[in-house]
C-alpha positions in Angstrom: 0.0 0.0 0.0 1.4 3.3 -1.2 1.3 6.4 1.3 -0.3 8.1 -1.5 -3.2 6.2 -1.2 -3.7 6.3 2.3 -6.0 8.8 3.3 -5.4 10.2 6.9 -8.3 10.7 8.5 -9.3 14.2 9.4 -8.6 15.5 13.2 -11.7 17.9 15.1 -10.6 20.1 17.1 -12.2 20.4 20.4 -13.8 23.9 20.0 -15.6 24.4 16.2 -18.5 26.9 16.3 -22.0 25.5 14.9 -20.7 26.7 11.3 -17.7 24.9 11.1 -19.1 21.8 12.8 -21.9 21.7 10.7 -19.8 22.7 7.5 -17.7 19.8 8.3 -20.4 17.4 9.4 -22.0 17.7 6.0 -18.4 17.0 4.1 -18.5 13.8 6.1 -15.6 14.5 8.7 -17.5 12.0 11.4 -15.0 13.6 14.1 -17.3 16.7 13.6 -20.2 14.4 14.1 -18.8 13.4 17.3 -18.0 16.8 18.4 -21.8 17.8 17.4 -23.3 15.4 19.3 -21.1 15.3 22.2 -21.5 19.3 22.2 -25.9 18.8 22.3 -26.2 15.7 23.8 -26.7 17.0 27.2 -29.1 19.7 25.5 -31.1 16.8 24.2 -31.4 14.7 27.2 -32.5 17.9 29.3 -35.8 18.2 27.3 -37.3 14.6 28.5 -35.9 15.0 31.8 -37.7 18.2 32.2 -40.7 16.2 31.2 -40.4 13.4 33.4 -39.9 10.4 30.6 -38.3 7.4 32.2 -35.2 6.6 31.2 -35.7 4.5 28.0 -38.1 6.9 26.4 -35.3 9.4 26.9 -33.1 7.5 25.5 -35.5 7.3 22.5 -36.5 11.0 22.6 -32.6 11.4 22.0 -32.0 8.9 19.2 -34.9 10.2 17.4 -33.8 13.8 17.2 -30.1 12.9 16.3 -31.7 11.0 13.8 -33.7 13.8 12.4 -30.8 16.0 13.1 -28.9 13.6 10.5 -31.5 14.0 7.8 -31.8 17.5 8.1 -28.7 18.8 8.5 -28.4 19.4 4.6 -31.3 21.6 5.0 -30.3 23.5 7.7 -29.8 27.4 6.6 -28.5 29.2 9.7 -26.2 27.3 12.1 -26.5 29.2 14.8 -30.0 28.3 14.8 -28.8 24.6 15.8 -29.4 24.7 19.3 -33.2 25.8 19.2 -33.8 23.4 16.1 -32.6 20.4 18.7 -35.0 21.8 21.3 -37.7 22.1 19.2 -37.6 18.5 17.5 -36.6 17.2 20.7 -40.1 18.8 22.4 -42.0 17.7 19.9 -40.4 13.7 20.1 -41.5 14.3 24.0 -45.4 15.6 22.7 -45.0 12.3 20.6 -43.9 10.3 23.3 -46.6 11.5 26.2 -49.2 11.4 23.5 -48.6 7.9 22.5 -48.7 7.1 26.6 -51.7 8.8 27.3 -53.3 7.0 24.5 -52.2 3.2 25.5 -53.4 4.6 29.2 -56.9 5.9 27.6 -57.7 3.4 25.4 -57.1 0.5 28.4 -59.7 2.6 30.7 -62.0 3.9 27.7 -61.9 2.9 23.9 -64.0 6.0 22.8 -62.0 8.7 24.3 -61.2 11.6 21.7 -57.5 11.6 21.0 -55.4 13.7 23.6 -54.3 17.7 22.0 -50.4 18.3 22.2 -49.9 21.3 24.0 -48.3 24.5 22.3 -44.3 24.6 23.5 -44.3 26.2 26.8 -42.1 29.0 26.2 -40.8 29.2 30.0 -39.8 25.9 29.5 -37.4 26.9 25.9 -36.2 29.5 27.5 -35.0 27.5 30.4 -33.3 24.9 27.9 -31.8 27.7 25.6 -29.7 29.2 29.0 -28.7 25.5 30.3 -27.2 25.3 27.1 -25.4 28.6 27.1 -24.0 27.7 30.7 -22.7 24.6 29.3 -21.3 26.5 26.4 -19.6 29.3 29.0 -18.5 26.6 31.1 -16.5 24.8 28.1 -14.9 28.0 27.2 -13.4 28.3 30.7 -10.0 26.8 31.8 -10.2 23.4 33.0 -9.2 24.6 36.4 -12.3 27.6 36.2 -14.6 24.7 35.3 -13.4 22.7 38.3 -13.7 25.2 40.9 -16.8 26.9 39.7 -18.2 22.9 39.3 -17.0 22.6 42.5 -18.5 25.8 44.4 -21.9 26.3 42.9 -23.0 22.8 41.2 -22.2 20.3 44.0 -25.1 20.4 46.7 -23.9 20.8 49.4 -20.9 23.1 47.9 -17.8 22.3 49.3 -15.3 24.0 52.2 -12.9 26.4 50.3 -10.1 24.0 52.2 -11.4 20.7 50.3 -11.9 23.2 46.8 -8.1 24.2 47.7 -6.8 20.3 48.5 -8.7 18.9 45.1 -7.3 22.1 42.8 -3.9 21.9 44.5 -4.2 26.0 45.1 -3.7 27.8 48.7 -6.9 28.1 50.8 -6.3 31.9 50.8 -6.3 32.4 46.6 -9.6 30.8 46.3 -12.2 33.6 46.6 -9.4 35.6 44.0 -9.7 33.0 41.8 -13.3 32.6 41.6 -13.9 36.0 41.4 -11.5 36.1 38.0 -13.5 32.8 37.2 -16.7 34.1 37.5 -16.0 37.0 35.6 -15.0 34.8 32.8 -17.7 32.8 33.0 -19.9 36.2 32.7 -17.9 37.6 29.7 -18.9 34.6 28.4 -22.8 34.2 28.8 -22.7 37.7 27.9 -21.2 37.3 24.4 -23.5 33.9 23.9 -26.7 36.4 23.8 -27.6 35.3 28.1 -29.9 38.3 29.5 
Protein backbone atom coordinates (compact mmCIF):
# COMPACT_ATOMS: atom_id res chain seq x y z
CA UNK A 1 0.00 0.00 0.00
CA UNK A 2 1.37 3.28 -1.17
CA UNK A 3 1.34 6.35 1.26
CA UNK A 4 -0.29 8.09 -1.54
CA UNK A 5 -3.22 6.18 -1.19
CA UNK A 6 -3.69 6.26 2.32
CA UNK A 7 -6.05 8.82 3.25
CA UNK A 8 -5.45 10.15 6.90
CA UNK A 9 -8.33 10.71 8.51
CA UNK A 10 -9.27 14.15 9.36
CA UNK A 11 -8.56 15.53 13.20
CA UNK A 12 -11.66 17.88 15.07
CA UNK A 13 -10.55 20.10 17.06
CA UNK A 14 -12.18 20.44 20.43
CA UNK A 15 -13.77 23.94 19.98
CA UNK A 16 -15.58 24.44 16.20
CA UNK A 17 -18.48 26.88 16.34
CA UNK A 18 -22.05 25.55 14.89
CA UNK A 19 -20.71 26.74 11.31
CA UNK A 20 -17.74 24.86 11.14
CA UNK A 21 -19.14 21.83 12.85
CA UNK A 22 -21.94 21.75 10.65
CA UNK A 23 -19.80 22.65 7.51
CA UNK A 24 -17.66 19.78 8.31
CA UNK A 25 -20.40 17.36 9.37
CA UNK A 26 -22.00 17.68 5.99
CA UNK A 27 -18.42 17.01 4.07
CA UNK A 28 -18.46 13.75 6.05
CA UNK A 29 -15.59 14.47 8.72
CA UNK A 30 -17.46 12.00 11.41
CA UNK A 31 -15.05 13.56 14.14
CA UNK A 32 -17.29 16.69 13.57
CA UNK A 33 -20.24 14.41 14.09
CA UNK A 34 -18.84 13.38 17.25
CA UNK A 35 -18.03 16.85 18.44
CA UNK A 36 -21.76 17.83 17.40
CA UNK A 37 -23.31 15.37 19.31
CA UNK A 38 -21.09 15.33 22.22
CA UNK A 39 -21.53 19.33 22.25
CA UNK A 40 -25.90 18.84 22.29
CA UNK A 41 -26.18 15.71 23.76
CA UNK A 42 -26.72 16.95 27.25
CA UNK A 43 -29.11 19.71 25.51
CA UNK A 44 -31.07 16.76 24.16
CA UNK A 45 -31.44 14.71 27.22
CA UNK A 46 -32.50 17.89 29.34
CA UNK A 47 -35.79 18.16 27.28
CA UNK A 48 -37.26 14.63 28.47
CA UNK A 49 -35.90 14.98 31.79
CA UNK A 50 -37.72 18.19 32.21
CA UNK A 51 -40.70 16.16 31.18
CA UNK A 52 -40.41 13.40 33.37
CA UNK A 53 -39.94 10.41 30.59
CA UNK A 54 -38.32 7.43 32.19
CA UNK A 55 -35.15 6.56 31.19
CA UNK A 56 -35.68 4.48 28.00
CA UNK A 57 -38.07 6.93 26.40
CA UNK A 58 -35.27 9.37 26.93
CA UNK A 59 -33.09 7.49 25.46
CA UNK A 60 -35.54 7.34 22.53
CA UNK A 61 -36.46 11.00 22.61
CA UNK A 62 -32.61 11.38 22.02
CA UNK A 63 -31.97 8.92 19.18
CA UNK A 64 -34.87 10.18 17.36
CA UNK A 65 -33.75 13.75 17.24
CA UNK A 66 -30.06 12.90 16.33
CA UNK A 67 -31.74 11.00 13.81
CA UNK A 68 -33.69 13.81 12.45
CA UNK A 69 -30.75 16.04 13.06
CA UNK A 70 -28.90 13.62 10.47
CA UNK A 71 -31.54 13.95 7.77
CA UNK A 72 -31.82 17.54 8.11
CA UNK A 73 -28.67 18.80 8.53
CA UNK A 74 -28.41 19.35 4.60
CA UNK A 75 -31.32 21.61 4.98
CA UNK A 76 -30.33 23.49 7.73
CA UNK A 77 -29.80 27.40 6.56
CA UNK A 78 -28.47 29.20 9.72
CA UNK A 79 -26.21 27.33 12.15
CA UNK A 80 -26.46 29.21 14.79
CA UNK A 81 -30.00 28.29 14.83
CA UNK A 82 -28.77 24.59 15.82
CA UNK A 83 -29.43 24.67 19.26
CA UNK A 84 -33.16 25.78 19.18
CA UNK A 85 -33.82 23.42 16.11
CA UNK A 86 -32.58 20.41 18.75
CA UNK A 87 -34.98 21.83 21.32
CA UNK A 88 -37.74 22.08 19.20
CA UNK A 89 -37.60 18.48 17.47
CA UNK A 90 -36.63 17.16 20.72
CA UNK A 91 -40.08 18.83 22.40
CA UNK A 92 -42.04 17.74 19.86
CA UNK A 93 -40.43 13.70 20.11
CA UNK A 94 -41.48 14.32 24.04
CA UNK A 95 -45.41 15.64 22.71
CA UNK A 96 -45.05 12.31 20.59
CA UNK A 97 -43.87 10.31 23.29
CA UNK A 98 -46.56 11.48 26.19
CA UNK A 99 -49.19 11.41 23.50
CA UNK A 100 -48.55 7.95 22.50
CA UNK A 101 -48.71 7.12 26.64
CA UNK A 102 -51.67 8.79 27.28
CA UNK A 103 -53.34 7.01 24.55
CA UNK A 104 -52.19 3.20 25.54
CA UNK A 105 -53.40 4.59 29.21
CA UNK A 106 -56.87 5.94 27.56
CA UNK A 107 -57.65 3.38 25.38
CA UNK A 108 -57.10 0.51 28.39
CA UNK A 109 -59.74 2.59 30.72
CA UNK A 110 -61.96 3.91 27.70
CA UNK A 111 -61.94 2.92 23.94
CA UNK A 112 -64.02 5.97 22.78
CA UNK A 113 -61.97 8.73 24.29
CA UNK A 114 -61.18 11.62 21.72
CA UNK A 115 -57.53 11.60 20.99
CA UNK A 116 -55.38 13.69 23.61
CA UNK A 117 -54.31 17.71 21.99
CA UNK A 118 -50.38 18.29 22.23
CA UNK A 119 -49.88 21.26 24.05
CA UNK A 120 -48.29 24.51 22.35
CA UNK A 121 -44.33 24.60 23.47
CA UNK A 122 -44.29 26.16 26.76
CA UNK A 123 -42.09 28.99 26.20
CA UNK A 124 -40.77 29.21 30.00
CA UNK A 125 -39.82 25.94 29.47
CA UNK A 126 -37.39 26.87 25.95
CA UNK A 127 -36.20 29.51 27.52
CA UNK A 128 -35.04 27.48 30.45
CA UNK A 129 -33.34 24.93 27.87
CA UNK A 130 -31.82 27.66 25.64
CA UNK A 131 -29.71 29.17 29.02
CA UNK A 132 -28.70 25.52 30.28
CA UNK A 133 -27.18 25.27 27.11
CA UNK A 134 -25.39 28.56 27.06
CA UNK A 135 -23.99 27.74 30.65
CA UNK A 136 -22.72 24.62 29.29
CA UNK A 137 -21.31 26.48 26.44
CA UNK A 138 -19.64 29.35 28.97
CA UNK A 139 -18.47 26.63 31.10
CA UNK A 140 -16.53 24.83 28.09
CA UNK A 141 -14.93 27.97 27.24
CA UNK A 142 -13.37 28.31 30.65
CA UNK A 143 -9.96 26.76 31.80
CA UNK A 144 -10.16 23.41 33.03
CA UNK A 145 -9.24 24.57 36.43
CA UNK A 146 -12.34 27.56 36.21
CA UNK A 147 -14.64 24.69 35.26
CA UNK A 148 -13.42 22.71 38.25
CA UNK A 149 -13.73 25.25 40.86
CA UNK A 150 -16.83 26.91 39.70
CA UNK A 151 -18.15 22.85 39.31
CA UNK A 152 -17.03 22.56 42.55
CA UNK A 153 -18.52 25.78 44.44
CA UNK A 154 -21.93 26.27 42.92
CA UNK A 155 -23.02 22.79 41.25
CA UNK A 156 -22.23 20.35 43.96
CA UNK A 157 -25.12 20.43 46.71
CA UNK A 158 -23.95 20.83 49.40
CA UNK A 159 -20.90 23.07 47.95
CA UNK A 160 -17.78 22.31 49.33
CA UNK A 161 -15.26 23.95 52.21
CA UNK A 162 -12.86 26.41 50.33
CA UNK A 163 -10.06 23.96 52.18
CA UNK A 164 -11.43 20.72 50.32
CA UNK A 165 -11.94 23.16 46.79
CA UNK A 166 -8.08 24.22 47.68
CA UNK A 167 -6.75 20.31 48.51
CA UNK A 168 -8.74 18.92 45.13
CA UNK A 169 -7.33 22.11 42.77
CA UNK A 170 -3.92 21.89 44.48
CA UNK A 171 -4.16 26.01 45.12
CA UNK A 172 -3.70 27.77 48.71
CA UNK A 173 -6.87 28.11 50.80
CA UNK A 174 -6.32 31.86 50.77
CA UNK A 175 -6.28 32.38 46.62
CA UNK A 176 -9.58 30.81 46.33
CA UNK A 177 -12.20 33.65 46.58
CA UNK A 178 -9.44 35.60 44.02
CA UNK A 179 -9.68 32.99 41.82
CA UNK A 180 -13.26 32.59 41.62
CA UNK A 181 -13.89 35.99 41.38
CA UNK A 182 -11.55 36.09 38.01
CA UNK A 183 -13.46 32.81 37.16
CA UNK A 184 -16.72 34.14 37.47
CA UNK A 185 -16.00 37.02 35.62
CA UNK A 186 -14.99 34.76 32.79
CA UNK A 187 -17.72 32.77 32.98
CA UNK A 188 -19.95 36.23 32.67
CA UNK A 189 -17.88 37.57 29.72
CA UNK A 190 -18.90 34.61 28.43
CA UNK A 191 -22.80 34.21 28.76
CA UNK A 192 -22.66 37.69 27.93
CA UNK A 193 -21.21 37.27 24.39
CA UNK A 194 -23.51 33.88 23.89
CA UNK A 195 -26.72 36.41 23.80
CA UNK A 196 -27.60 35.28 28.10
CA UNK A 197 -29.88 38.25 29.52
Amino acid sequence: MSLATTKAPRKAPTVWDDTRLVKECLSGNEDAWSLLIDKYKALIYSIPVKYNLSQPEAADVFQATCTELLIRLPELREPRALPKWLMQVAHHECYRMKRMNQRVVSRDAEPNLPEPEIPPVAESLVQQTQEEQMLREAMTALSPQCRRLVELLFFETPSRPYTEVAAELGLAVGSIGFTRQKCIERLRRQLTELGFS
